[in-house]
N, C-alpha and C positions, 0 to 999 in steps of 0.2 A: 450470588444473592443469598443461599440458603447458610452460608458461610458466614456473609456480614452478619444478618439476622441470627445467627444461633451465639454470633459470636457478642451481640448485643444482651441479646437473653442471659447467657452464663455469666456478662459481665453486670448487670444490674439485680439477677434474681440470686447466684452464688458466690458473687463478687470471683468468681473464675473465668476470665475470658480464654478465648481459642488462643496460644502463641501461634505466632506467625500470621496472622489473620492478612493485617496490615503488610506485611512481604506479598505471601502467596496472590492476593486482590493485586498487588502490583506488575506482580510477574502475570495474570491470566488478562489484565490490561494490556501490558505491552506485546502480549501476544496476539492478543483479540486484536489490537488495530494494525498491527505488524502485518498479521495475515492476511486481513480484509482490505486492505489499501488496492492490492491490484483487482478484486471483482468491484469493489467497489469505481473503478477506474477504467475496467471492460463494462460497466453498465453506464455510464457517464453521470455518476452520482456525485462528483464533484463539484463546487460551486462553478458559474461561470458567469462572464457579465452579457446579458443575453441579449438586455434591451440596445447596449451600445453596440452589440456585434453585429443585430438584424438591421442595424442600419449601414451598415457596411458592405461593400459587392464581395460577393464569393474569393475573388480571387483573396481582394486583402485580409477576409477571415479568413483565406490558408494560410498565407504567408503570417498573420499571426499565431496561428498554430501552429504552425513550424516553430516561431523562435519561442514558443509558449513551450511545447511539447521537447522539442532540443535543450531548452533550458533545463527543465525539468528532470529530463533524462539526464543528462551532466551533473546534476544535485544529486539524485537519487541513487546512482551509480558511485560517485564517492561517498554517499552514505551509506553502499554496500561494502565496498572497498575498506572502509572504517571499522563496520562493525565486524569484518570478518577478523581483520586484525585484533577487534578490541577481543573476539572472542578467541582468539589465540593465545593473547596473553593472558586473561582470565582463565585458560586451559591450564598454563604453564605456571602458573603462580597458583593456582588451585582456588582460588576465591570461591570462597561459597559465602550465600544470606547469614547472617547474625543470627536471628530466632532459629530458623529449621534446617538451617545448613545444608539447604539445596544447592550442588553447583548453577552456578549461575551461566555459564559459556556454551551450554546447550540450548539453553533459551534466548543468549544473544544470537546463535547461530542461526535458530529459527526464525528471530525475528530478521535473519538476514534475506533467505531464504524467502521469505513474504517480499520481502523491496524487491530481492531477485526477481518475482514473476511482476510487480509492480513496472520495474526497470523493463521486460517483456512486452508490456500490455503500451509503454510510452511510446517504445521503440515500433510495432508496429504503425501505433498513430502518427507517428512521426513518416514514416515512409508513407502512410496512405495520404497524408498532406502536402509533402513534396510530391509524391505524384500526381496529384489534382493540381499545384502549380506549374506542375512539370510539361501538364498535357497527357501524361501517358496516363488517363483514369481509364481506361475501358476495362482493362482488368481488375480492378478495384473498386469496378464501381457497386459490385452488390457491401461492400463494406460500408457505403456510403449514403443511405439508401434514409437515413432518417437526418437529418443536420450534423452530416458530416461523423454521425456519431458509429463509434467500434461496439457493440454490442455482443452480446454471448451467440446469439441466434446469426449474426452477418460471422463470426468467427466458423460456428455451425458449417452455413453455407460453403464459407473459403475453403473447407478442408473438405468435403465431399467431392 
């Protein structure tokens, strides 16, 4: 923010604006959501459709969450799979930003990195769902403890 703003100011009061402004705000976005994707996903901060699902009996909002979360997982995971690639070849060809000529393939790697624990956080939900359709919840049931939902604090618990 202090970036955009300053970089408003030198370009309206010096006619000098910041280079790179416009890269660097690019790359600390795709960071920022890159990284936040899996807490945001261990807090169930996701949209979901809630009013159609509470009308639906438990089992079939697992078995939707299964092919929800399966799906997902399957996405998510070739779009680690991708970038880990793309940030290989960005290695190998050297690609840096235009303005400031940051390499670029450390921060693809990072934003890999975030989906990786993303991919983490799915694949858990994905097993605490087939096991509540499976019948085997007894050991997963403190994961379960709000609507089905994986939270930081049921993660907490698991591992104690």
């Amino acid at each position: 923010m202090v970036l955009v703003i300053g970089n408003i100011l030198l370009r309206a009061i010096f006619s000098r604006p910041i280079l790179g402004t416009y890269e660097i705000v690019g790359f600390l976005t795709a960071l920022g959501i890159g990284l936040a994707l899996a807490h945001c996903a261990l807090q169930d901060g996701h949209i979901d459709v809630s009013i159609f699902m509470e009308k639906l009996s438990r089992k079939v909002q697992s078995v939707i969450a299964v092919l929800v979360q399966g799906g997902a997982l399957i996405f998510w995971s070739g779009a680690v799979w991708f970038l880990f690639q793309f940030g290989r070849d960005m290695r190998v060809k050297g690609l840096v930003s235009p303005s400031t000529e940051i390499p670029v393939y450390p921060l693809i790697y990072l934003v890999a990195v975030g989906l990786t624990g993303l991919c983490l956080v799915l694949l858990l939900k994905f097993i605490v769902s087939c096991r509540e359709i499976s019948g085997l919840l007894p050991s997963f049931k403190h994961f379960l403890a709000n609507k089905s939902s994986l939270n930081i604090n049921s993660v907490k618990r698991a591992v104690k």
